[in-house]
N, C-alpha and C positions, 0 to 999 in steps of 0.2 A: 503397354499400358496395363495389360492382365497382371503380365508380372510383378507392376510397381504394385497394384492393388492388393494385388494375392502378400504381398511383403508388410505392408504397412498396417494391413489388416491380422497378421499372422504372428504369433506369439516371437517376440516377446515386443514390438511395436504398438500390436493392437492395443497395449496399456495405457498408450500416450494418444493413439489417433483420437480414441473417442475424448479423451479428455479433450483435444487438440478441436475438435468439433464444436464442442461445445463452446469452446474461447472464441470461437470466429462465429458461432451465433451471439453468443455475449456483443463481441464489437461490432457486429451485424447492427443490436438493438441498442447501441450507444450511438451509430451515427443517425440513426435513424427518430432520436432523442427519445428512446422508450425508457431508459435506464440511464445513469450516471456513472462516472468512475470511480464515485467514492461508496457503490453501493456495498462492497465486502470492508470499509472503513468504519461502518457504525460496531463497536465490538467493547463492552461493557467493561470486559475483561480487562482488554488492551492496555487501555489510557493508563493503568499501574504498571504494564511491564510485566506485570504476575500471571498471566496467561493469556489465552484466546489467540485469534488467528494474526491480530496485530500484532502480539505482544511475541507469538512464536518466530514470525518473519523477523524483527525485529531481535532478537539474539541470536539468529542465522548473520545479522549483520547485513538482512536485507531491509531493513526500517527507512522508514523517512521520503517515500513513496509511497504512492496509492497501491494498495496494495492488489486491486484487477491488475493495475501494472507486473508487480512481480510475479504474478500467479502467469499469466500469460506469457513471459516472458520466461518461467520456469517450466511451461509447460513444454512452447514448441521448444524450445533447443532440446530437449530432455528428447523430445519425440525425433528432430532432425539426425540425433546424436546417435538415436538406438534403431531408427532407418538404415544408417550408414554404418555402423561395427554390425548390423545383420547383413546384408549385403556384404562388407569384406571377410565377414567370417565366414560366408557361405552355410546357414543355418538351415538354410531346407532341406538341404541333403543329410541332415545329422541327425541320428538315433533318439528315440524318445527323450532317454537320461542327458546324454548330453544337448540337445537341444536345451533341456530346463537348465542345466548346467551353464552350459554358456550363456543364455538367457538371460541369467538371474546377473552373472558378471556384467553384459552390457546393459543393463539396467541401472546397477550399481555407478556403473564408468559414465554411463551417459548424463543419472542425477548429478554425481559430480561435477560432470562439464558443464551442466546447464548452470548450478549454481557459481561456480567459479567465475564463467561470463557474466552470471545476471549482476554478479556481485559488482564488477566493475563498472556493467553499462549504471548501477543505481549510485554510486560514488560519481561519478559522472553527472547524472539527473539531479543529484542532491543539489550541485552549483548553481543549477538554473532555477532550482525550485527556491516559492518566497522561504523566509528564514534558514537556509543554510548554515547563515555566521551570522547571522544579525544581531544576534545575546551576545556579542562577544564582547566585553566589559562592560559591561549593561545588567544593573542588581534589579533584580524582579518590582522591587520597590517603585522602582523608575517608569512602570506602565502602568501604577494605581493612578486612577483621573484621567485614561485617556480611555479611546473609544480600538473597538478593535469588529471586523468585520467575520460572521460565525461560516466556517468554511465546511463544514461535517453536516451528514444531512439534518440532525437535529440538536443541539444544545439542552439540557438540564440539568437534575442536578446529582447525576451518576454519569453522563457523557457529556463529552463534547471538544471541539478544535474549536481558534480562533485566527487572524489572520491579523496582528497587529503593528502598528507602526512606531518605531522610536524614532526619537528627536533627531536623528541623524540623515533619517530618509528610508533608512534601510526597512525591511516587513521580516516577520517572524510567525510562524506557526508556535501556538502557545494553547497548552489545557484550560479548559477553564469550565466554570459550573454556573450555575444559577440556586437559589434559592427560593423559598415562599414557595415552590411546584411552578414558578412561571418553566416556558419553555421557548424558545428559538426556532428557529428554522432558518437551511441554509442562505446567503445574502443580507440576513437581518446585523442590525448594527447595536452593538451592545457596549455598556459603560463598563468598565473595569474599577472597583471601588473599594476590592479588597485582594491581598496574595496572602491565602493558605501555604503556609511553611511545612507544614507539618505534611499534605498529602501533596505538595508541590504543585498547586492549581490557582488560578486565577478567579473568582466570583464575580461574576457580572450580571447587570440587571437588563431590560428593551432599553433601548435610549433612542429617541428620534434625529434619524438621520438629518432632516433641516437644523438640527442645534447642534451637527458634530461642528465640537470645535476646531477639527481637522487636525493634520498627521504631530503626535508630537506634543499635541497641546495638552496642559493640566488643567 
């Protein structure tokens, strides 16, 4: 047990353990409903694609998941990865220089593996998650007049997700903004009444859930 500790703890591991810590306090304080998983999802930046931590995962080719999701799932394999090439490469016994040496390679090798699996398991997740395909022949036009369900912790009018339903049954995850300074929050139910072409987003206003005219309807 010394020795798993003394490993996990010991360069070039200890990079990941604490990170690795902290993700099981993290999921510690989501089951325990203190936090959300969409709490590293509010990202101002993101919703353009032009930066922020959404927008970065997201041309990694890790988009389209919560992103606690991939960070977690980046961390530990990173951390399983760079446990296991320390231990086969027998890294306590080696010299200052090359300890950092080799170090710095299984570092390298282990980010790689971690992203190459997360890649898959989120290609995978995409299937199950709402909107996958569900735009697939479906012109933006087609969800003005209907009602869509705000899934991000806040909605206005520099952020936000929605969780919308086309005529077919199918749901989609779709941008969308508000207007006038009203603002959203997550569960609330919102009109859809105009599609911004220009920054590819949706505008919506409150709309009372007792008058949705349910899924589909204009």
């Amino acid at each position: 047990m010394g020795e798993f500790i003394g490993t996990a703890f010991g360069f070039p591991t200890a990079v990941f353990s604490f990170m690795l810590l902290v993700v099981f306090a993290y999921w510690l304080f989501v089951v325990i409903g203190a936090v959300g998983t969409d709490v590293l999802d509010v990202d101002t930046d993101a919703d353009t694609g032009s930066g922020g931590l959404v927008g970065l995962l997201s041309a990694a080719g890790l988009g389209g998941v919560p992103v606690t999701v991939v960070l977690s799932l980046l961390v530990t394999l990173s951390w399983f990865a760079t446990l296991v090439g320390t231990v086969l490469l027998d890294l306590d016994g080696a010299s200052t220089p090359m300890l950092i040496a080799l170090g710095l390679v299984v570092l390298l090798a282990a980010v790689l593996f971690a992203w190459l699996v997360t890649s898959g398991v989120v290609m995978g997740l995409r299937r199950f998650l709402p909107g996958a395909d569900a735009g697939a022949g479906a012109s933006p036009a087609d969800f003005v007049g209907t009602t869509c369900v705000i899934r991000t912790g806040r909605a206005d009018d520099a952020f936000g997700q929605a969780e919308i339903t086309a005529a077919s049954g199918a749901t989609s995850i779709v941008q969308v903004r508000t207007t006038g300074g009203e603002a959203l929050a997550s569960g609330d139910t919102a009109l859809v009444f105009e599609y911004d072409a220009a920054n590819e987003v949706y505008l919506v206003t409150p709309f009372d859930r007792s008058l949705d005219p349910g899924p589909g309807t204009r």
